[in-house]
C-alpha positions as MATLAB code, in Angstrom:
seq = 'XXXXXXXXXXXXXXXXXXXXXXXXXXXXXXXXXXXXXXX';
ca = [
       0.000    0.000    0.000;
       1.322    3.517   -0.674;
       1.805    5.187    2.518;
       2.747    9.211    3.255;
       2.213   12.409    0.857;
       2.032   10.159   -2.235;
      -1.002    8.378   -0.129;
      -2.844   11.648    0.138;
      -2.369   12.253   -3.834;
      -3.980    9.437   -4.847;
      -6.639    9.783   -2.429;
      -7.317   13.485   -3.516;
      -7.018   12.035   -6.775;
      -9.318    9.419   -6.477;
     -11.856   10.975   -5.306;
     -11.522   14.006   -7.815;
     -11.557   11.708  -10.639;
     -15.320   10.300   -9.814;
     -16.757   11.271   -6.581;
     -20.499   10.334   -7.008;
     -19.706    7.174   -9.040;
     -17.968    5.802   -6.745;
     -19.583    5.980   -3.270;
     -18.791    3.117   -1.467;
     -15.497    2.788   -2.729;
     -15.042    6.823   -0.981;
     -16.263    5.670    2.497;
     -13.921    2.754    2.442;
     -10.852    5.188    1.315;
     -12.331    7.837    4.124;
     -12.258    4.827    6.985;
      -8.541    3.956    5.700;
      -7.357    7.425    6.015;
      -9.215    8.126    9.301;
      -7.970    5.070   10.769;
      -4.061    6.365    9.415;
      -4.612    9.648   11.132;
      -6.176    7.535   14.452;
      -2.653    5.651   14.601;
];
């Protein structure tokens, strides 16, 4: 898994690329980076 600023790229990427096509696979990607930020 990419981990650190490249991490946060692709997110921001990912989800600027198709937000409201992809719904489910944003809340998974949100729990992932909530969980980083937990740790």
């Amino acid at each position: 898994m990419v981990q650190g600023p490249e991490y946060h790229l692709l997110f921001k990427v990912q989800w600027h690329i198709r937000p409201h096509q992809n719904p489910l696979n944003l809340l998974k990607i949100r729990k992932r980076v909530g969980d980083k930020n937990r740790v």
